[in-house]
N, C-alpha and C positions, 0 to 999 in steps of 0.2 A: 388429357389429349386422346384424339379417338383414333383407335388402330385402323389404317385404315385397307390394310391388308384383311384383315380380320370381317371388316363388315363386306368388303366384295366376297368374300367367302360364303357368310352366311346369304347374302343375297341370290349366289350363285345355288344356290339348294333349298331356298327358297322359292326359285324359277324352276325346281326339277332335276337340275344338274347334281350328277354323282361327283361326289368328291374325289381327289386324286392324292397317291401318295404323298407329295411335296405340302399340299395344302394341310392334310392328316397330321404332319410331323409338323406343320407350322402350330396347327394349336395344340399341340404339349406345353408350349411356352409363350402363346401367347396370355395376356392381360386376362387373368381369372375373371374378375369380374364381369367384363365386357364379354369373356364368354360365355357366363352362366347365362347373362340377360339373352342371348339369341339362342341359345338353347331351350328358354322357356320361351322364346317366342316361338319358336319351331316346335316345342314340344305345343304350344297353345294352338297352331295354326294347322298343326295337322292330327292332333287327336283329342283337340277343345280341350274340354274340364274334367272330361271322364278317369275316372284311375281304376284301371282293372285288377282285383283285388283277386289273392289266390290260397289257397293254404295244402297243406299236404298230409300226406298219414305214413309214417314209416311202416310202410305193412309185410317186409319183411328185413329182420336188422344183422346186420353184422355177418362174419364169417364169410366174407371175402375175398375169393381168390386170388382179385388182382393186389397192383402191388403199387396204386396211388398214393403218394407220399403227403399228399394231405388232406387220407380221409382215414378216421377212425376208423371204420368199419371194415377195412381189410384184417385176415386174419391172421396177417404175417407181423401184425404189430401189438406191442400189448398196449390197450388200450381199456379205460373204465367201462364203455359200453353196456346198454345191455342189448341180450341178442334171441333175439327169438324166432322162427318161420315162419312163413307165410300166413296170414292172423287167417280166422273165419272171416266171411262176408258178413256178420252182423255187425263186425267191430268196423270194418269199414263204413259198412251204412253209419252207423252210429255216428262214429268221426265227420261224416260228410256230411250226418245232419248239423252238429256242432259248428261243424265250418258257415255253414249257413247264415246258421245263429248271429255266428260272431262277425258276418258281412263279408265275407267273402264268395265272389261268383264263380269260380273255375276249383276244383279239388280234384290232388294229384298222388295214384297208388304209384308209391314208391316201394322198387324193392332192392337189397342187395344184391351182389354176386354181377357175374358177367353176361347169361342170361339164366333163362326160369325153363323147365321144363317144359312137357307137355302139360300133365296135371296141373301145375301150378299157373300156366297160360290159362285153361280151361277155367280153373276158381276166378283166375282177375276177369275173365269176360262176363262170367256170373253177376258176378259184383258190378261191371261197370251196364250190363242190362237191367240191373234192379235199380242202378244209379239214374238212369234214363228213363226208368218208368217211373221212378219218381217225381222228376223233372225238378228237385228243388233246386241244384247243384251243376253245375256242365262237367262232366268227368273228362279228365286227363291221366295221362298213366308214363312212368318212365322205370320199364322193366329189363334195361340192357339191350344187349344188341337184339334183335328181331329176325327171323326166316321170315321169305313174301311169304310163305304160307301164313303165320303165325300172325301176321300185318293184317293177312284180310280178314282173320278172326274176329282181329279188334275195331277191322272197320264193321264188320257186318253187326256186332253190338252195338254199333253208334257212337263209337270212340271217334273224335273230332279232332284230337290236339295228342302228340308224341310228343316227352322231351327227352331229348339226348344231349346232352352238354358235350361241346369241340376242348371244353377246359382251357385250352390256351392254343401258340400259333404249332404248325407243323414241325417249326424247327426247333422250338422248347419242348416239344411235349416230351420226346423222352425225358429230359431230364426231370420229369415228373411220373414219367411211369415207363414201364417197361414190358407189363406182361402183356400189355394188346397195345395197338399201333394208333395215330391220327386216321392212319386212310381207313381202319376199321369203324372208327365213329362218323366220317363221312358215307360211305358206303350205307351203313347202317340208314342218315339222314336223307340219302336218296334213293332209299328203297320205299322208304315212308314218304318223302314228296310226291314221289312217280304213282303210288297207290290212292293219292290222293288226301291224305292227311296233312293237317296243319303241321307242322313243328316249331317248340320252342326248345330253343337253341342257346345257348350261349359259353359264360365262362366261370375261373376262379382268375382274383387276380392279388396283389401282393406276395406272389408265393416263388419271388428271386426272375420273372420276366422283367422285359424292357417295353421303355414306350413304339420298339418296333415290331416287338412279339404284337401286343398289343392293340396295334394297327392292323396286324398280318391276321389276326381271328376274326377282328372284326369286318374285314372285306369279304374272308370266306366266307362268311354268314351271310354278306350282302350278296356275293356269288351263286351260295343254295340256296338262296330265297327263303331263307327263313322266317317265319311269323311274329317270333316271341323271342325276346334275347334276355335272359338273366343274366342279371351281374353278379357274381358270389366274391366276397373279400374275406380272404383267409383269417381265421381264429383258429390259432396255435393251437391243437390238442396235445396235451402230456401223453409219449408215449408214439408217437408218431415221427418221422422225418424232419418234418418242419417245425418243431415242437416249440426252439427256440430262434425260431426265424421273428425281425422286429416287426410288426403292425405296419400296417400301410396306413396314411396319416389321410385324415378327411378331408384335406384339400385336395390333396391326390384324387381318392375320388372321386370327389364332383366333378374334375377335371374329365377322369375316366367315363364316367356318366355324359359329360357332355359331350365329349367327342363320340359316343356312340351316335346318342340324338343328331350330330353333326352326320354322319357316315348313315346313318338307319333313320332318315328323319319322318318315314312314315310306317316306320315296323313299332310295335311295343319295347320300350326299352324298361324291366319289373327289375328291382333290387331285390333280393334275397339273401343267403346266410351272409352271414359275419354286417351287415349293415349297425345294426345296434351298437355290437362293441368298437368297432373302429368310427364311424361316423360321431358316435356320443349324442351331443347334444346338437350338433349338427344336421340330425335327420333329417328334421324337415326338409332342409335346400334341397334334399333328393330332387324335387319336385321341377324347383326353380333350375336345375339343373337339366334337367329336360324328361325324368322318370315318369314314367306313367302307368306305369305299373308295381305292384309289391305282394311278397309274401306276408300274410300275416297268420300269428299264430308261432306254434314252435319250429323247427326245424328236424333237421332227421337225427343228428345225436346231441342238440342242442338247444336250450331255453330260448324262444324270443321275446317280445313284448306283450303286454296284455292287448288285444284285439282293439278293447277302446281307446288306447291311447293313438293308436294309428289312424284307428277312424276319427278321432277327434282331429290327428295332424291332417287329414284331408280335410276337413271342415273347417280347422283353424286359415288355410292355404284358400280359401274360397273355391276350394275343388268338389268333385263328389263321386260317388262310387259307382263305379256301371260298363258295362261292354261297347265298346265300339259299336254302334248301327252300321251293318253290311247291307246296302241296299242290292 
């Protein structure tokens, strides 16, 4: 039988219309399947077949001040890690010729800590102008919080794309961190709007939020106008806070997935960490779910899948790999 609550919904954001809380908290429970199908029609209708594919380089690891309860790389935790500084620009180039290789269009200098100096500001611009003179790759960079000074650096090298992750809603986030604030990662994401750069934005989730937290990040995102939303699903590291927190289960997330696609139905919605282990065999529906974007490649202290197996899931999906045309 057809929901038919469900379908005036999708119709309604299919005409344009922003969703509204009531409707947002209807599909947590409504008819999975019935929502994945308009999910991928909404992911079909507003960003075709294309999947923008991305990968990253931890380029500098660990020894972190703050105090993220489910990130290894803090150094308040003991964790297996390994940890190193800010690499040379060779190893960058090198990684982002790699990424290439292995199909991915967008590559992202990731660093630890809360932000990066001046010197180490100055190496990532290097990097990301040798990245643009190369033009194999579109660089992306998510180096903590930002000074406007520091923003127009990375615009004047041709830096396109910030991410800054909100992690979760305003009224969870402490319960996930304590040593910097929500209003500091927004602040941070409209200094970088107002400058003119993209932002990819998004979350972690399974990590003890609700479907209302949940709801409440993903509007702020629609609020800062954000470009690019990652979804991250928490994989327990030993040694960490959440160490022995359960898995969030793959129906969950496609769920989670969808309802972005539903709230964000013409932004990039990319899957990133913990998709493998929690999704399993399930990965593919990413897609059908409304995903149209992904990481591939490793992660920042964790193994992902071999590069062809993802590019074959897009191939297998009748999809294919490439960037949105901005006319």
């Amino acid at each position: 039988m057809i929901d038919e609550r469900l379908t005036k919904i999708a119709l309604l954001v299919i005409k344009g219309l922003d969703l509204g809380i009531d409707d947002a908290l209807y599909l947590t429970q409504a008819p999975l399947f019935e929502l994945l199908f308009w999910a991928n029609y909404l992911r079909e209708k507003f960003k075709d077949k294309k999947i923008d594919t991305c990968s990253i380089i931890n380029a500098k690891s660990g020894k972190c001040s703050e105090d993220c309860k489910f990130c290894a790389q803090s150094a308040l935790y003991q964790t297996q890690i390994l940890t190193h500084p800010l690499v040379e620009e060779k190893k960058i180039l090198a990684e982002a010729h790699q990424a290439k290789l292995d199909g991915a269009k967008r590559f992202g200098i990731v660093t630890s800590g809360r932000k990066l100096n001046s010197k180490e500001i100055e190496r990532v611009c290097q990097a990301i102008k040798s990245l643009n003179q190369e033009g194999e790759i579109l660089p992306c960079a998510s180096l903590g919080k930002l000074t406007l000074e520091y923003i127009h650096f990375l615009k004047e090298v041709g830096l396109k794309r910030y991410h800054h992750n909100l992690e979760t809603s305003e009224d969870f986030f402490s319960k996930l961190c304590l040593s910097h604030s929500h209003a500091e990662r927004v602040e941070t994401i409209k200094l970088v709007k107002e400058a003119g750069l993209e932002v990819c934005s998004g979350g972690i989730f399974g990590v003890g939020e609700t479907w209302q937290d949940r709801i409440n990040v993903a509007f702020k995102l629609r609020e800062l106008r954000v470009d690019s939303i990652p979804l991250n699903f928490l994989n327990p590291i030993s040694g960490t806070p959440l160490s022995s927190i359960e898995r969030i289960a793959p129906f969950e997330i496609l769920r989670i997935i969808a309802l972005f696609r539903f709230i964000h139905p013409q932004r990039d919605i990319r899957l990133g960490g913990g998709r493998d282990v929690n999704l399993r065999d399930l990965q593919a529906w990413m897609y059908y779910a409304g995903a149209n974007g992904v990481m591939i490649g490793n992660y920042l202290t964790t193994s992902g899948r071999p590069p062809e197996e993802d590019l074959r899931f897009i191939k297998d999906f009748e999809l294919e790999v490439g960037l949105e045309r901005k006319d």
